[in-house]
N, C-alpha and C positions, 0 to 999 in steps of 0.2 A: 376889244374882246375877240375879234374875228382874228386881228392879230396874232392873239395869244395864242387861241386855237389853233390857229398855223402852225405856227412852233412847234406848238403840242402833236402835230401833224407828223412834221418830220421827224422827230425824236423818234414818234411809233414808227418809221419807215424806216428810220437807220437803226433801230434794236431789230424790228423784223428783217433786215439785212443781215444783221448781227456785224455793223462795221463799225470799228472803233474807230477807224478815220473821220467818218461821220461822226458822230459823236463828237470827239474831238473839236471838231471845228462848230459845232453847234455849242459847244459847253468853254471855248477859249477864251471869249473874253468878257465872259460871265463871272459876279463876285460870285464868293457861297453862300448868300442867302438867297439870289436870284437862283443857284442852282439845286438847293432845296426848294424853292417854290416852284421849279418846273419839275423834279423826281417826283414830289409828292400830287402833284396833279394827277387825276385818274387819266390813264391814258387812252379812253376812250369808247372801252370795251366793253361789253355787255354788262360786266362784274362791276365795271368802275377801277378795279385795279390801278393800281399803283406802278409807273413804269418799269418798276426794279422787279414787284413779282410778278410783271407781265412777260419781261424777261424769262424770270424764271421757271415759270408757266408752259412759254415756250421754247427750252431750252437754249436760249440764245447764250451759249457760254460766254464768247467773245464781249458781248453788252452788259453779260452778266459782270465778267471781273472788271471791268470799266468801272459801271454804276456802282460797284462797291467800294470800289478805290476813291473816287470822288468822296462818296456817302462818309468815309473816313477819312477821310482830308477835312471836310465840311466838321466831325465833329469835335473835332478839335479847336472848334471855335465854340466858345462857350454860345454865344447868340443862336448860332445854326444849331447845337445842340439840343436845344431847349423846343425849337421848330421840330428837330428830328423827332426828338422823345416825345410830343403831342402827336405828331404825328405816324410814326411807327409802333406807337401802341394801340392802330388801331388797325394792326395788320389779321387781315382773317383769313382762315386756313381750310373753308368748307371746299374751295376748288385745287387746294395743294395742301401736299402732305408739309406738315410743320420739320421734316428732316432735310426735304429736299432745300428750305428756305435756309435751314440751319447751316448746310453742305456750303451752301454761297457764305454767307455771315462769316465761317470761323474756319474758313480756306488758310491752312497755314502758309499757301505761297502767296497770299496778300496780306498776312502779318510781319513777315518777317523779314530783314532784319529794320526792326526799327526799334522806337524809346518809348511811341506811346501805346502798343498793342492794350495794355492792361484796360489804357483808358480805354480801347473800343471794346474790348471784353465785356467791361464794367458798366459800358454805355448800352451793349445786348442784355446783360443780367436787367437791369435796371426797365427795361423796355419791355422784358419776358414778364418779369414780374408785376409789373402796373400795366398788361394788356388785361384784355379783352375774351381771350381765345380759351377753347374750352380744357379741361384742368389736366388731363391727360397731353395735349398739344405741349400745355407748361410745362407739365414733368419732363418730358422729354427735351425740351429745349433749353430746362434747366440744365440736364444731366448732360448735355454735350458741350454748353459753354462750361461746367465743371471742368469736361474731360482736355479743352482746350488750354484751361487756365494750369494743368498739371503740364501740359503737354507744350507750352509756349516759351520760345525759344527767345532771349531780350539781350540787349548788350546793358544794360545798367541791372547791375549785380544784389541789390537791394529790390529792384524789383523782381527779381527771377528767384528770390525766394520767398516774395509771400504770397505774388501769384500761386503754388500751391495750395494757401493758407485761404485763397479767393475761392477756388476749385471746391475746396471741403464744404466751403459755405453754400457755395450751391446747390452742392449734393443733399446736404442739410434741409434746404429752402425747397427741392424737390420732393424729398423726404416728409416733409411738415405735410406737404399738399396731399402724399397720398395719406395720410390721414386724417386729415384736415377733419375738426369738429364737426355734427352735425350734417357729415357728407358720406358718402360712400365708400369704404375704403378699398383702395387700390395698390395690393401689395405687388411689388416684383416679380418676375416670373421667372426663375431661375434661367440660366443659358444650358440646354442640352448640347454637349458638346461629342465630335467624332476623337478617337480615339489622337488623329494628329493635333486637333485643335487645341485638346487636355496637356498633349505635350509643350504645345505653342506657347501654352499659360504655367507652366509648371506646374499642373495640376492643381492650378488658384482657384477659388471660388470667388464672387464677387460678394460686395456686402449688402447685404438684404433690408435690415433692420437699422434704425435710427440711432438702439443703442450701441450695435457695434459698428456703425459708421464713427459715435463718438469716442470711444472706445479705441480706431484706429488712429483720431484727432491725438487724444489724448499719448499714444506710444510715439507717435512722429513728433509729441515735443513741438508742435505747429502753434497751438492755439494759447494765446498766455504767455510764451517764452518768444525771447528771439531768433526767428525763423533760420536763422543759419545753425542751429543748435540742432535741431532735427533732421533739416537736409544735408548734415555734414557726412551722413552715412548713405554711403551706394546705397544699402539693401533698400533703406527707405524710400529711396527714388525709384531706385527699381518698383520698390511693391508698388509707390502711387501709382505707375505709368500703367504698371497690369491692371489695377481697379479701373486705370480709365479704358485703357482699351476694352477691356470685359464691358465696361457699363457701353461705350461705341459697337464693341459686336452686339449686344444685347437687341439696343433702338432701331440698328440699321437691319437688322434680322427679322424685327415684329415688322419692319416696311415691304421688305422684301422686294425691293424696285431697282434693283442693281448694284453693282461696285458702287462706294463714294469716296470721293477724291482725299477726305480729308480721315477717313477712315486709314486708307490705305499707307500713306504717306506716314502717320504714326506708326502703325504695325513694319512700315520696313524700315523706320529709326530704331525701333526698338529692339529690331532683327541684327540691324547692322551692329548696334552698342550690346545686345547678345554676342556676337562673333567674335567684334572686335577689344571691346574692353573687359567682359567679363566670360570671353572664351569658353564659350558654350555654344558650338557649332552644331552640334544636333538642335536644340532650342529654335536656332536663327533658322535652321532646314527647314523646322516645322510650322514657322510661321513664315516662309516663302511658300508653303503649299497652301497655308491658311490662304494667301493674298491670291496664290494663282486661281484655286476654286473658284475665287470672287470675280475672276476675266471669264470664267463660263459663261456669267451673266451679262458680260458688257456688253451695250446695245451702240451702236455708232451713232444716233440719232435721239438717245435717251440719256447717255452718260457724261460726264464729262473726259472732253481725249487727252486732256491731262493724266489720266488714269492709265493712259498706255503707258507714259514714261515709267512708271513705278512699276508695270511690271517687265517689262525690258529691265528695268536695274534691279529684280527681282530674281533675274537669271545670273546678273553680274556677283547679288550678293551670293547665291547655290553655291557658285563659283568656286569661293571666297568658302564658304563654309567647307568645302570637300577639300581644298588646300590645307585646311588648318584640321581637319582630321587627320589628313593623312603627315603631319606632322608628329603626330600624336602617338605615343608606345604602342605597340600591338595588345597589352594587356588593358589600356586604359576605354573606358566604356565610348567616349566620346570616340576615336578609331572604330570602336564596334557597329557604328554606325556607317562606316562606309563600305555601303552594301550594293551589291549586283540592282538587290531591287531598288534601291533610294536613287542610284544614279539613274536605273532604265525610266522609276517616275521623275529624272529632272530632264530629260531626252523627252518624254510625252509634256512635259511643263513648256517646252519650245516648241512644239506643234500647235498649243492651246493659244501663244503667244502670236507665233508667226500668222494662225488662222485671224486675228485682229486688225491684220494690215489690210489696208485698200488695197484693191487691184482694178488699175495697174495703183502702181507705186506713187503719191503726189507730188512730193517734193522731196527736196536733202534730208528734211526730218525723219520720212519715211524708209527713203533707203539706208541715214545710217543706222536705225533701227533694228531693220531685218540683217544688218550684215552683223551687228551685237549680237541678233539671236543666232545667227550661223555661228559663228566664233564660240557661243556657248556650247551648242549642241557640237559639234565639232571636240569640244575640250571635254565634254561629259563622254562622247565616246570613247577620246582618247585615254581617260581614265580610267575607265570601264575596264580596257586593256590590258592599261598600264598594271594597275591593281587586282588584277583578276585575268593571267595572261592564259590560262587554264578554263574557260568560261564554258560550262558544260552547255551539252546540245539543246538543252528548255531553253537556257538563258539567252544563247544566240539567236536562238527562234523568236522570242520577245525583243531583242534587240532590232531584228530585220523587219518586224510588224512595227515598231517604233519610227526607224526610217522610212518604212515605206507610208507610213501616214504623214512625215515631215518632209519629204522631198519633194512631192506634189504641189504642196504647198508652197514653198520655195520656189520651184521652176515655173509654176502659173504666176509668177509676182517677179521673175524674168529682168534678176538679180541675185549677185552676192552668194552661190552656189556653196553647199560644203567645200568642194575640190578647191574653188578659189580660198575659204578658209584656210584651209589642209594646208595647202602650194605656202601660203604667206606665214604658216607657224612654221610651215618645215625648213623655209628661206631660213626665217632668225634664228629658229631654235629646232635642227632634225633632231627626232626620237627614234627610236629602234621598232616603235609601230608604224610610223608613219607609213610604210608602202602598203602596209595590212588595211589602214584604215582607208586607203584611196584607193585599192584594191574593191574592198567591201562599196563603196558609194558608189562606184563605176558596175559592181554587180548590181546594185539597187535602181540602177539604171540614171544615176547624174549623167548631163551631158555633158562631154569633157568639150566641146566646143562652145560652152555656153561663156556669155561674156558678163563681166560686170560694168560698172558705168561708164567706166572709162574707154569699154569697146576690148578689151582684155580674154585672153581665155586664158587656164591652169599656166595655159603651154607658154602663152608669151609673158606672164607673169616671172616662174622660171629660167627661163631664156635669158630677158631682163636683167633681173636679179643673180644670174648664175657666178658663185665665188664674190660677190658682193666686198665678203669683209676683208679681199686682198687690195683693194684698190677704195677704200673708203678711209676718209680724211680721219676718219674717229677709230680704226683699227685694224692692227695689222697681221691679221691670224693664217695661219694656214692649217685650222684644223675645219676645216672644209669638208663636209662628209662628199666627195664629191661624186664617187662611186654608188654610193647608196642614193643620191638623188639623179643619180644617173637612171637607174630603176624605177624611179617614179615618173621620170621623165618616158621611160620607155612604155610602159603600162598605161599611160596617158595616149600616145602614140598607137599602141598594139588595140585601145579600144577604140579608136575611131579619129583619134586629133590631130587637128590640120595645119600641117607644118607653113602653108602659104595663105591660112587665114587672115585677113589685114585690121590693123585697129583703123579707129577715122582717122587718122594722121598716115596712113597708109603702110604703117610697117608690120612684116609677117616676121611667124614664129626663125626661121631660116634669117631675117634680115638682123635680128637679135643675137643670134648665135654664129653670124658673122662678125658683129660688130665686139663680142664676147673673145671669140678666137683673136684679133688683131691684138687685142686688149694684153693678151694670154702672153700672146708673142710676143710682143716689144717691152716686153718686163721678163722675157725668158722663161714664164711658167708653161708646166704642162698642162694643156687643154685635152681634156677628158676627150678618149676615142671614138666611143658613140655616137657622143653630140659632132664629132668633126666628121662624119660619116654621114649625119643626114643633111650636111650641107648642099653635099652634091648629090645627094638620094633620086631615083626617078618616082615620083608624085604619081598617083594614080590618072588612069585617061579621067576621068569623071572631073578630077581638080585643073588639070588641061583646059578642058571644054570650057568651062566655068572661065577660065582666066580668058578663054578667047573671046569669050562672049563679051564679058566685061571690057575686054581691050576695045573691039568692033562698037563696043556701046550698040549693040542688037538689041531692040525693043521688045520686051516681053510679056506686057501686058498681065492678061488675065489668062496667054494660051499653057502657063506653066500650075502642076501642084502648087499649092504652099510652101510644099515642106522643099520642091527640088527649087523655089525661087528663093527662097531661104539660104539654101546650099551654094548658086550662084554670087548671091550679094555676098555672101560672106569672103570669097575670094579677091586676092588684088588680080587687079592687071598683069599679062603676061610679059614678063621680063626678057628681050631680047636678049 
C-alpha cells in the first residue's frame, strides 16, 4: 500500500510540474486498467480529487491534455470503460465550475482527427447523464457535449452525419431536465447580445423551448430519415453550427471566467467557412471581433495558451476577410464594409493581441507569433491607405493613437518591428505606399535600428535582398522598383540608421551593399547611385568611436548609459 501511495505521490508531483515527460514515463509501461486505477485514485488532496480534476483545478494545461488523451485511449477498451463510467460519474463540481471540466473533455484538438471521437462524446453523454452532480451542472454539460457533437470533425462519413443527430439529443436531454417533473423549472436565459455579436450570428436567436428545438429536429430531416438527407443542405449545417455556438456563448458567458479554448476554435471555423465557402466576409469580421473581446479576458495563468494561437490566426482570417471585400463591386454591401473604422478596429485587434505575449519573448512559438501580428497590423495599415488614399484629418488622428498604443508594445517584446514587416512586403511585393507607411512608423517613433532574431535591422534586410528577383534561380525580372526603394532606403538612413551596424556573424549594412554592387557588375546591371554613394560615405565620429572601442576591446563595465552601451555593441569592428 505504501507503494501505491508512492506512485500516487509522484503522478501528484509531475501534474503539479505540469510535465508530460513525467507523466509519460510514469504511465509507459502501464496496461489501461492499471492506468485507470491510478487516474481515478484520489490524488491526495483535501477534496479527495481525482488526478484529472486536480489537474484541472489547478490549471495544469500540459497534464491536463495528457490525462485526457490517455482517459481516451483507455475508453476504448470496453473493460476500462465500464471502470471509467463507475467511476467518472462520480465527478463533483462544488470546488470547479462544471465548464471548466467540460473545456478539458470536448477539447477539439484532442478529438481530432480520428474514427472514434463519437464514441468518447457518447461516453461524456452517458457519464453526464448517470452522474451525481446538481441539475443545472447537467444542463450545462449536456448542452456543450450537444454543441461538440454538431461541431465534430471525423474521417468516416457515416458517422459525421448523425453525430449531429447525437447533438439534438442532447439538447433534448438537457431540455427534459430544466423541466423535469416535480422540480423546479429552469428556463434559458436568452443571450443579450452587442450590436457586433448580432452581426456574428446573423441575427439568430437560439432555441428556447423543447418544442421548437423539436420542431428544428423535425425540418433538418435528422430524426427518422437518413441523416444525409438533411445535412445535404449548407444552410442546415450552417444553422446547426450557429445554435451551437449561441448555446457555447450562452454557458461560457453565465461562467464568466475567461476565453475557452474550445469555444474559440468553433467561432473561428465557423468564421473561416463564413469567408471562405459562403463568402460573407462582413459575418467572418464580425465574429473575429466576437473572439478578439474574448483575449481581453485572457489570464496567462487561468486560460488555456492554446487560446493565443486562435487569436493570432484571428488576425490572419481579418486579413482574409478585407481581401475578399475589397474584391467585391463598389455597389455590393459586403465592399460597404470596408471601412476606415473596421480596419482602425483590426489595427487596435493587434494591440489586444500583441499585449498577450510574454515579455521578454520565450521561445520560436512566441516570436513567430508577434512577427504574424506585425505582418498583420502592417497590412491593415497598408490597406487603410491603399483604400482610403484621401484619409481625412480625424481618421489619421485615430490611426496614430492606434499605433502609438501598438508600437510600445512591439519594441518592449524587442522583436519583429513594423519596419522590418514593411522592409520584407516591399522586398517581394513594392506598393505605391510603401515609403508613406515607413515614413509614418519612423514618425511614430519605430527604431529603425532595431533588429529581429536574426540580428537584422530594415537596413540590412534591404541591403541583402536588394534586386533579389535578377539573380534568383526561380525569376528573371527587371521590373525592380529600384528607385523607389531607393527612397525607403534613404528615409531609413535620414532617421537615424546605421550603415556599419553588424549582425552576429558580423556583417554591416555597407558589407551587404558591397557584396550587392559586385553582384550588379559582373552581370553588367546598373547599380542604383545612392546606394553606390554610401559605400564610401564618411560615418559619423560617434559610429568611429564606437568601432574603436570595439576594435581595442576596451572594457566598459557599468561606467557607460544603457542606451550609449547599446549604441557601442551594436557596431563592428573598425575596418582598416
Amino acid at each position: 500500500m505504501a507503494y501505491l501511495q508512492s506512485v500516487q505521490d509522484v503522478i501528484v508531483q509531475a501534474i503539479e510540474n505540469d510535465s508530460t515527460t513525467q507523466l509519460s514515463e510514469i504511465f509507459k509501461n502501464c496496461s489501461k486498467l492499471e492506468v485507470m486505477t491510478k487516474m481515478w485514485t484520489p490524488s491526495g488532496s483535501e477534496q479527495g480529487e481525482t488526478l484529472l480534476i486536480s489537474a484541472i483545478k489547478t490549471k495544469r494545461f500540459n497534464a491536463i491534455d495528457f490525462l485526457v488523451r490517455i482517459l481516451r485511449e483507455c475508453v476504448s477498451d470496453k473493460e476500462c470503460r465500464s471502470l471509467c463510467l463507475s467511476t467518472f460519474c462520480q465527478i463533483q463540481t462544488d470546488q470547479i465550475s462544471i465548464v471548466d471540466v467540460m473545456e478539458c473533455l470536448v477539447d477539439p484538438w484532442l478529438l481530432e482527427p480520428r474514427r472514434d471521437e463519437p464514441l468518447w462524446l457518447e461516453f461524456l453523454w452517458n457519464c453526464i447523464k448517470s452522474s451525481s452532480i446538481p441539475r443545472q451542472d447537467k444542463i450545462d454539460a449536456l448542452e456543450l457535449i450537444g454543441a461538440a457533437f454538431i461541431f465534430i470533425q471525423v474521417k468516416s462519413q457515416s458517422k459525421e452525419m448523425w453525430a449531429p443527430h447525437h447533438g439534438l439529443q442532447c439538447w433534448k436531454d438537457a431540455m427534459a431536465l430544466r423541466y423535469s417533473t416535480g422540480e423546479r423549472t429552469i428556463p434559458k436565459t436568452p443571450n443579450v447580445f452587442t450590436d457586433e455579436a448580432a452581426k456574428a450570428f446573423a441575427d439568430n436567436s437560439e432555441v428556447l423551448t423543447l418544442e421548437e428545438l423539436e420542431l428544428m429536429e423535425q425540418e433538418s430531416s435528422i430524426y427518422g430519415c437518413p441523416p444525409a438527407w438533411g445535412l445535404a443542405s449548407s444552410h442546415w449545417k450552417c444553422y446547426l453550427r450557429v445554435q451551437a455556438l449561441l448555446v457555447n456563448q450562452r454557458v461560457v458567458g453565465q461562467v464568466n471566467n475567461g476565453p475557452y479554448y474550445f469555444h474559440l476554435i468553433n467561432l473561428i471555423r465557423y468564421g473561416w467557412d463564413c469567408n471562405s465557402y459562403r463568402k460573407e466576409p462582413s459575418r467572418a469580421f464580425n465574429i473575429c471581433l466576437l473572439i478578439i473581446d474574448q483575449a481581453k479576458s485572457f489570464s496567462s495563468t487561468a486560460s488555456s495558451p492554446k487560446c493565443i494561437h486562435i487569436f493570432v490566426e484571428t488576425l490572419d482570417l481579418m486579413s482574409k476577410c478585407f481581401e475578399r471585400m475589397r474584391e467585391e463591386t463598389a455597389e455590393s454591401p459586403e465592399r460597404r464594409e470596408l471601412t476606415p473604422v473596421n480596419l482602425l478596429k483590426a489595427i487596435g485587434c493587434c494591440t489586444v493581441i500583441a499585449n498577450l505575449l510574454p515579455v521578454p519573448l520565450m521561445n520560436d512559438k512566441d516570436h513567430n507569433r508577434l512577427h504574424r501580428v506585425n505582418i498583420c497590423a502592417y497590412d491593415f495599415v497598408s490597406l487603410l491607405f491603399k483604400s482610403f488614399p484621401r484619409l481625412n484629418q480625424e481618421k489619421h488622428k485615430q490611426l496614430e493613437e492606434c499605433l502609438s498604443q501598438f508600437i510600445p508594445l512591439d519594441v518592449h517584446r524587442g522583436s519583429h518591428s513594423l519596419l522590418h514587416a514593411g522592409i520584407n512586403r516591399s522586398v517581394w511585393l513594392y506598393e505605391s505606399n510603401t515609403q508613406r507607411l515607413i515614413k509614418l512608423f519612423l514618425k511614430m517613433g519605430v527604431d529603425p535600428n532595431a533588429t529581429d532574431r536574426k540580428g537584422k535591422t530594415p537596413l540590412h534586410i534591404l541591403a541583402e535582398k536588394w534586386n533579389w528577383t535578377r539573380f534568383s534561380t526561380y525569376l528573371d525580372s527587371a521590373d525592380f522598383p529600384s528607385e523607389s526603394l531607393s527612397n525607403v532606403f534613404q528615409s531609413l538612413v535620414e532617421a537615424g540608421g546605421h550603415l556599419d551596424q553588424a549582425t552576429p556573424e558580423g556583417h554591416t549594412v555597407i558589407d551587404f551593399l558591397e557584396i550587392q554592387r559586385k553582384k550588379h557588375s559582373l552581370h553588367d546591371y546598373y547599380f542604383n547611385s545612392y546606394l553606390n554613394s554610401l559605400i564610401n560615405t564618411v560615418l559619423p565620429l560617434s559610429c568611429y568611436c564606437a568601432q574603436s572601442l570595439r576594435q581595442h576591446k576596451i572594457p566598459l563595465g557599468n561606467q557607460l548609459p544603457p542606451r550609449v552601451h547599446s549604441f557601442i555593441l551594436r557596431h563592428s569592428v573598425l575596418k582598416r
